[in-house]
N, C-alpha and C positions, 0 to 999 in steps of 0.2 A: 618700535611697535610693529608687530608681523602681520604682512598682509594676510588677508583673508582668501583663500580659495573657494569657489563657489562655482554654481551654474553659470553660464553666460547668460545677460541680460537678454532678459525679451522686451519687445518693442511695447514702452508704456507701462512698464516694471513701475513697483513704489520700491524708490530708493531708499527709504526709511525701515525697511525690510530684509533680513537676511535670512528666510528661513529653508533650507535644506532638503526639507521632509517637515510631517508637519509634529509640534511638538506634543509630547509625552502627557497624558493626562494625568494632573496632580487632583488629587482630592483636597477640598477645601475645606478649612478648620476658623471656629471661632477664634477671635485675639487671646493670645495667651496658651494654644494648644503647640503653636510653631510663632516664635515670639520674632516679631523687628525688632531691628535695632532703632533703639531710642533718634538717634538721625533722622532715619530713615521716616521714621513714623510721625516726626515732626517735621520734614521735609514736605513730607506728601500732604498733611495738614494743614503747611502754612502756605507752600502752592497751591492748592485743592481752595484755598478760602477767599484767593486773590480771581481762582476761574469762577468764582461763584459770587462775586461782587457784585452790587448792582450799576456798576459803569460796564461790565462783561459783556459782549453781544448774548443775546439769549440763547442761539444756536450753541455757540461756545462751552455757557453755562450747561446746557443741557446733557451734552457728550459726556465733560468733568463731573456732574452730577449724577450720571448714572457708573462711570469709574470709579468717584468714592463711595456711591453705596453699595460695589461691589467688592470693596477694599477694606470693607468691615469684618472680612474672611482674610482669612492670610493662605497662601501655597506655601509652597516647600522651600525654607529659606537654605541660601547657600552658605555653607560652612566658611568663615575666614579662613587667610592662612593659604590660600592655593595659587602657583604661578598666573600674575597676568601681566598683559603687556606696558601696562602705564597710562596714565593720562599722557591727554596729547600736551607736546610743549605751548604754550603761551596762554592754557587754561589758567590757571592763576594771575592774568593779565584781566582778565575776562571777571575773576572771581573779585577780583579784588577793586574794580569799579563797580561791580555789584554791590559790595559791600560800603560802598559811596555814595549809591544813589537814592537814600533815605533810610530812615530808621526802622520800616518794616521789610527792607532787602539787608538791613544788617545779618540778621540770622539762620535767611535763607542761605546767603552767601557763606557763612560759618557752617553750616547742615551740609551743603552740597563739596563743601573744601574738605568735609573728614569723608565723604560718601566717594570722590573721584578714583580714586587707589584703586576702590572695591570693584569699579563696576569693568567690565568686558569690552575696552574698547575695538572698535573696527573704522578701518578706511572705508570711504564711502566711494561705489562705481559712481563713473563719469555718464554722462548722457548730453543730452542737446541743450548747447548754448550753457556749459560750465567754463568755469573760469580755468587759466591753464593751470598743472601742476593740481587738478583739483585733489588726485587721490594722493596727495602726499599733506595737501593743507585743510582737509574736513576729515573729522573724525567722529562717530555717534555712537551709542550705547541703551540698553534695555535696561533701567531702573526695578523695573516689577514685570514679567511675565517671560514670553521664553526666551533664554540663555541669560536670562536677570540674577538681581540678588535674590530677589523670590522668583523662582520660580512655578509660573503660573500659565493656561493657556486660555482663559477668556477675556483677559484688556492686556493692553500695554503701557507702559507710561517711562517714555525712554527721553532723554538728551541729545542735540544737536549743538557738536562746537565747528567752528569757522573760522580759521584765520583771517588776519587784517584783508579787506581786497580780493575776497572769495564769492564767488556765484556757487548756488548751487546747479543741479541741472533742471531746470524745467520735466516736470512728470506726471502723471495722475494718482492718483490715492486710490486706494482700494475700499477702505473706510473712512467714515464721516471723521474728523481729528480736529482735535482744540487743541491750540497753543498759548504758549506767555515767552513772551522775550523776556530774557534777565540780563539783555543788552542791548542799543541799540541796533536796527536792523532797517532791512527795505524790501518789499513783502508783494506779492501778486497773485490775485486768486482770481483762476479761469482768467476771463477776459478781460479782470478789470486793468487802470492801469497800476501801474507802482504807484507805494505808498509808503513813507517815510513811519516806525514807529519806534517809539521810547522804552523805554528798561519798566514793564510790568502790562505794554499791551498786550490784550489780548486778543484771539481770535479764533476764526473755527473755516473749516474747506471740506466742505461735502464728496462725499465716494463718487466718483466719475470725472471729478473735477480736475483741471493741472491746476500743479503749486511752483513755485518759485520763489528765492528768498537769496539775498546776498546783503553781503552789509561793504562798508567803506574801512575810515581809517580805528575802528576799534575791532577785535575780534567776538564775534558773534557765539553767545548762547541761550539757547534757547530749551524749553521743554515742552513735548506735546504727549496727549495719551488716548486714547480707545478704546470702546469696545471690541472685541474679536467677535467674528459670524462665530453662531453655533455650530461644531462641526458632526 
């Protein structure tokens, strides 16, 4: 998997971010004009239905709620078929306790194991208080928006994987963002302290806020998505 070159980090960067310049305006078309792939559309569906649960924090619900009803449009899907780097090693560790951990993470886990190939993986920068070796053991990816399978520049909705014994780096967020573990994980938002959560919490860390996330002896993934400011 090839590193990434980039800007240098600025102090209080969101590391969940790699953008360059800022992305290309796509015009948005109704389902069916620039079609998903069947996965994909069911991916986003069966995730999208677990943020909108009514065990979900509502802040949470809120974020994901205003992502799928803008997910009702499709951007410019990416052609198959074009060099990329690979999922990271141990994601099929990750996928395949997902796929154990009850009868409606069977098919997520199926969805997301034909969807990894496709998406544009990156190593993720180190920051304060990561675990060592971090940019060799996390790796994340833009599901729908820029450099995604759609791509799109008003939300995001991308992937975080984590090797076994990984921290991330402590950081602030740019935007409001909801998440769902589809592993076990251990979680910290702004000041609260750590909190242990299971394969389908979910939660949500408002813009200004720092985040934090490391997991123990399983490898960690997770999905979160956004809305992007109007630019």
């Amino acid at each position: 998997m090839a590193r990434v070159v980039g800007r240098p980090m600025k102090p209080g960067a969101d590391l969940l971010l790699h953008d360059d310049e800022k992305p290309a305006y796509i015009r948005l078309h109704d389902i069916g004009r620039e079609r998903r792939s069947r996965p994909l559309q069911e991916f986003l569906n069966d995730v999208g239905g677990l943020m909108l649960s009514a065990e979900a924090p509502a802040v949470a619900s809120f974020v994901a709620g205003k992502v799928l009803q803008k997910l009702l449009k499709t951007g410019k899907v990416r052609p198959e078929g074009g060099p990329l780097p690979g999922a990271p090693e141990g994601l099929d560790d990750a996928i395949g306790h997902l796929a154990k951990s009850g009868r409606k993470y069977e098919a997520i886990a199926g969805q997301f194991q034909s969807l990894a190939d496709k998406l544009l993986w990156r190593r993720g920068r180190s920051g304060p208080f990561a675990s060592l070796n971090f940019g060799n053991t996390h790796s994340h990816a833009v599901m729908v928006g820029p450099g995604g399978m759609e791509e799109r520049a008003d939300l995001r909705v991308g992937v975080i994987y984590m090797d076994r014994y990984t921290r991330f780096p402590d950081h602030v967020q740019t935007q409001p963002r909801a998440f769902i573990l589809l592993s076990p994980g251990e979680i910290r938002l702004g000041d609260s302290e750590w909190f242990s959560a299971g394969v389908g919490t979910v939660f949500a860390n408002d813009a200004g806020e720092s985040f934090a996330i490391r997991c123990t002896a399983r490898p960690l993934l997770a999905v979160w998505c956004q809305v992007e400011r109007e630019r």
